[in-house]
N, C-alpha and C positions, 0 to 999 in steps of 0.2 A: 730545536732552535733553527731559526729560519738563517738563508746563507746572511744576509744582510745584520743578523744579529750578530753574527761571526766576524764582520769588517770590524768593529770597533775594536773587538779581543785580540783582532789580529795587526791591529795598528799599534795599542799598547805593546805587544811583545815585541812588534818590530823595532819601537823605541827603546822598550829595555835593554836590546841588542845593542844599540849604538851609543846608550848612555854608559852601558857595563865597559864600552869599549874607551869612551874618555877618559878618563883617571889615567890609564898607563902611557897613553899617547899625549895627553897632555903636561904629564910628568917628561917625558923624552922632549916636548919640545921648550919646557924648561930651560934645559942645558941653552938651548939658542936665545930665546928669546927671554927678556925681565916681563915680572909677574902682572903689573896692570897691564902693559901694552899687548900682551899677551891674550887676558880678556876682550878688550878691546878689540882687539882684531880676529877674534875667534865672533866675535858680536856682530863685527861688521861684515864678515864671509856669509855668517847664516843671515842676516838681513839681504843682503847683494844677490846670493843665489838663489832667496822668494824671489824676488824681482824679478831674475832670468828666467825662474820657471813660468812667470807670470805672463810674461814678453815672448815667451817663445809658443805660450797656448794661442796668446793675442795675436799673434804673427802667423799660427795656423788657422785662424779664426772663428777661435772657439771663447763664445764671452761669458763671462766668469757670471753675469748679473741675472743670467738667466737660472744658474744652480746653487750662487750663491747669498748671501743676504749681505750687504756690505757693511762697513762700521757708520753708528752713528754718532749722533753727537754726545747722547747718553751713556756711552759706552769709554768716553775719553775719560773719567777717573780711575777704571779697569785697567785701562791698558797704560795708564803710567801708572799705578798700582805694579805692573807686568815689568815696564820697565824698569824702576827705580830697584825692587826688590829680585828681581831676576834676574835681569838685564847690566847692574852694575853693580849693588852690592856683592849678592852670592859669588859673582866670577871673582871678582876680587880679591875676596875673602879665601876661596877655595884655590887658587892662583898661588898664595904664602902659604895657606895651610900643606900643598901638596909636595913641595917642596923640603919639607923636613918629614916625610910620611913614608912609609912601604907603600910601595904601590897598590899591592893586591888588599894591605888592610885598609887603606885611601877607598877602597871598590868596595869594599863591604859596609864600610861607615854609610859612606853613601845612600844604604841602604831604608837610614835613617828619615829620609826623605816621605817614605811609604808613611811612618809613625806620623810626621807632624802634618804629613798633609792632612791623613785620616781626622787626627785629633783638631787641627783647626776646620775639615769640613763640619766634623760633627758639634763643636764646643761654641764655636764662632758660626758657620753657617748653616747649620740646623740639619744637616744633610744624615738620614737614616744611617747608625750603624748600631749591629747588636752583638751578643755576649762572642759569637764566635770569632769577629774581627776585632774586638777589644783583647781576646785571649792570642790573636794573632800579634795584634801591635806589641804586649806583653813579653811576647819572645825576642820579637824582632830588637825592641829596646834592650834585655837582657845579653845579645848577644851583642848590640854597639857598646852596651858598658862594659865588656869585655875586652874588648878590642879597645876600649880609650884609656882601661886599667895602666895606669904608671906609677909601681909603689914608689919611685924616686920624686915623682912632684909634687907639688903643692895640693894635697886634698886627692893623691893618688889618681887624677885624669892628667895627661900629656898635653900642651897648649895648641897641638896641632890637628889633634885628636876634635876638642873641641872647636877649633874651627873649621872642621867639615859638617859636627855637627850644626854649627851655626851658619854653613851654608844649606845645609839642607833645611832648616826652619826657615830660611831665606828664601828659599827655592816654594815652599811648600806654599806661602803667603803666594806666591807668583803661580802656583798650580789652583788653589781656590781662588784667584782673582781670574786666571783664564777662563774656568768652568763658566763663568758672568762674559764670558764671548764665546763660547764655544758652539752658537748660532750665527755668529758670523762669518765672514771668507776666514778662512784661515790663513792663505797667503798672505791676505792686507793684514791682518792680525800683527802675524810674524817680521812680515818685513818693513812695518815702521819699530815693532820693538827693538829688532835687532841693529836697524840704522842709526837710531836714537841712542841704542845704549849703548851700541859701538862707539859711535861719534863722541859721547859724554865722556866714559872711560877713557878713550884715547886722548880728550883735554886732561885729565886729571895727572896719566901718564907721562904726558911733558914738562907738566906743571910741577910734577915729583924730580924731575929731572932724567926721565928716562928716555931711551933712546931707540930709534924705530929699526929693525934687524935688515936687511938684504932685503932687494924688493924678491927672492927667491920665497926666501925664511917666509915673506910676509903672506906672499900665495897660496906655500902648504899650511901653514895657520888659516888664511882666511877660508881654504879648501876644507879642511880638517872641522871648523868651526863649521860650516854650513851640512857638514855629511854626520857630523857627528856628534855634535853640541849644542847647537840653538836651531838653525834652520830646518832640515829633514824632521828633527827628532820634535821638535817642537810643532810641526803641521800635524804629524802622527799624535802628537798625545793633544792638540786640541779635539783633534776626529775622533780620539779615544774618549775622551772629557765629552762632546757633545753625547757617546750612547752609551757610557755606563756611569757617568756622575766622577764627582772626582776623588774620592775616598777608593772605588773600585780600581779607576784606572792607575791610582798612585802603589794600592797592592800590585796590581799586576808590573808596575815597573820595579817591584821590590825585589823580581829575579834578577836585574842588572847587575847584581855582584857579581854572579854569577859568571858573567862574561867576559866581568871585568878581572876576575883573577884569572882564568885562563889566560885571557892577553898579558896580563903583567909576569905570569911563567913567563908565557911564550919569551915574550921582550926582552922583560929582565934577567929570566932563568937563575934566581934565585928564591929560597923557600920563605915564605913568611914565616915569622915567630911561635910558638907553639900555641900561644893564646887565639889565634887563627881557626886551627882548628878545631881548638872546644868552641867557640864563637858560629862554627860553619853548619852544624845540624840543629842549633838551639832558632839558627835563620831560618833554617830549610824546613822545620816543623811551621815556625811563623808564617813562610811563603806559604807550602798547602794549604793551612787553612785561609788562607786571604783568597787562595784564588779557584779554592773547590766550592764556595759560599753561594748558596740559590737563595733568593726573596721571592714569595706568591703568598700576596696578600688581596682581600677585597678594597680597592683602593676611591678614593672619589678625583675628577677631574673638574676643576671648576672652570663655568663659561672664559674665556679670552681671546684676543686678535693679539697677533706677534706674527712676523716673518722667518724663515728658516728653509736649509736644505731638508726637503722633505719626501715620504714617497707613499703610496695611497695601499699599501697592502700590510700595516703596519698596526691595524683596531684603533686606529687616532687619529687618521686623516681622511674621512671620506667626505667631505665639505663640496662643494660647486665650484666650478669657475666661471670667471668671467672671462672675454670676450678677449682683453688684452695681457690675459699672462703667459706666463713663456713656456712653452711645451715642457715636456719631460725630457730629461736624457735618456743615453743610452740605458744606464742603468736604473731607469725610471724615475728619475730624481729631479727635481726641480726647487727654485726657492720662488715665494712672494709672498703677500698679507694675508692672508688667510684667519676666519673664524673657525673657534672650538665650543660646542655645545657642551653645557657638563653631562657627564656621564660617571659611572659608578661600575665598576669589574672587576673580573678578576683574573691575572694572570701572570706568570713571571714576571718579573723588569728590575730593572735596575731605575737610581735618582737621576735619568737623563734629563732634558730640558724640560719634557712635560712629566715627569716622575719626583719634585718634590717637594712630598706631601709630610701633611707630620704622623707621628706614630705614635702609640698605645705605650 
């Protein structure tokens, strides 16, 4: 595996780091802050701190249009697709859910995310999955139904239970809708999502009657929200989406439990319920196979012109330039229009941008 094949694997786990790490920290800031305004300002931190990163590359004089592809106009049912379901329901939803939850089993539900993404890449966007990642999602779901078991309620699931689950179908809709941008900037991706959804949520939060915390409170939420929740973590899984498809990069974020009960010990320092732990290797069987999975098949690429970050040691970019495109970076990478001749091979890959083809 080439290093560069390695960046994307290694941006998905950086994610999963910071997502496993939400639930317990946004459980704690709870206690301060009511539950939309909450969203909201976690929405508008990660939108605010694209910006700044955006402004401080600009400000060194590094331009984004040279490596990256920007959004276009075709692209604007995607990204409020991105917003609506990402960006303001899911927080919302997961906002009241977490609140009446354990924290660490709030971090494992979560998990759930990996299932529906996979099942809508594959059912709804045609995106390759075969018997070994269906046998993965199989677990992964046996282990949320574990974890949402309440023989005291109605139809024996918890209502809180079920509303993580229905933030992560939430979420997942907003992970196959980013895949359809995941050739564009990232940043500009990000930080209209998060301005927009921020902005929205926080009208609805007033409009409920709620009330905005200490401009202290509001700092480490908007802080918190961009390192840990939408901004960082959402640049990392578009760059993950752009090179392994988005069924792969949603398994690899399915170790985020992971992290996330560590931290809710740590925090909370008290044990989850015993169904936890039967729930905990029925997951951890689901993770390995999601994320030990190799595809090598003879594949075909059909003629196209499309823009994108791209780099010429790759068996899919040796095309010409012309006169007025913008060099390479440092790390050899560049964006512009570019043609693709079809061609027909064979070799690893994952459903990236130019990997999805249909299957047998």
């Amino acid at each position: 595996m080439h290093a560069h094949d390695r960046k994307p694997i290694a941006c998905a786990l950086a994610a999963a780091i910071l997502i496993g790490l939400s639930a317990p920290l946004a459980k704690l800031l709870l206690g301060e802050v009511e539950p939309i305004t909450l969203a909201s300002l976690l929405y508008i931190g990660s939108g605010l701190g694209v910006v700044c990163i955006a402004a401080a590359q600009a400000a060194c004089g590094r331009d984004r249009r040279q490596t990256e592809s920007a959004l276009q106009k075709a692209d604007l049912p995607w990204l409020f697709g991105m917003t609506l379901f990402g960006g303001v329901l899911a927080p919302v939803t997961l906002m009241f859910s977490l609140g009446m939850l354990h924290a660490a089993t709030a971090a494992v539900l979560l998990n759930f995310e990996a299932v529906a993404t996979t099942l809508l890449a594959a059912l709804i966007f045609s995106e390759p999955v075969g018997r070994r990642i269906w046998a993965a999602m199989g677990c992964i779901t046996a282990a949320c139904l574990l974890l949402s078991w309440d023989p005291t309620a109605a139809f024996g699931l918890s209502l809180p239970a079920l509303g993580i689950l229905a933030t992560c179908t939430l979420w997942a809709l907003d992970n196959n809708f980013g895949q359809r941008l995941s050739g564009r900037d990232p940043l500009q991706a990000i930080a209209v999502k998060g301005l927009a959804a921020g902005i929205a949520t926080l009208c609805i939060a007033l409009l409920f009657g709620e009330h905005l915390p200490s401009p202290l409170t509001c700092t480490v939420a908007m802080l918190f929200g961009f390192i840990s929740y939408g901004g960082l973590v959402s640049v990392l899984f578009l760059l993950a989406l752009r090179g392994i498809g988005t069924a792969r990069s949603g398994s690899l974020i399915a170790i985020a439990p992971l992290f996330g009960v560590v931290a809710s010990l740590a925090v909370f320092a008290d044990l989850p319920e015993m169904l936890f732990f039967a729930a905990a290797p029925v997951m951890a069987v689901g993770v390995w196979l999601l994320v030990s999975e190799d595809h090598v098949h003879s594949h075909c690429h059909p003629a196209e012109v499309h823009a994108h970050r791209h780099r010429h040691d790759d068996l899919h970019h040796d095309h010409e330039h012309a006169p007025g495109d913008p060099p390479v970076s440092a790390d050899a990478e560049h964006a512009h229009v570019h043609r693709h001749a079809e061609v027909v091979h064979t070799h690893q890959h994952r459903p990236d941008i130019h990997h999805r083809h249909s299957h047998r």
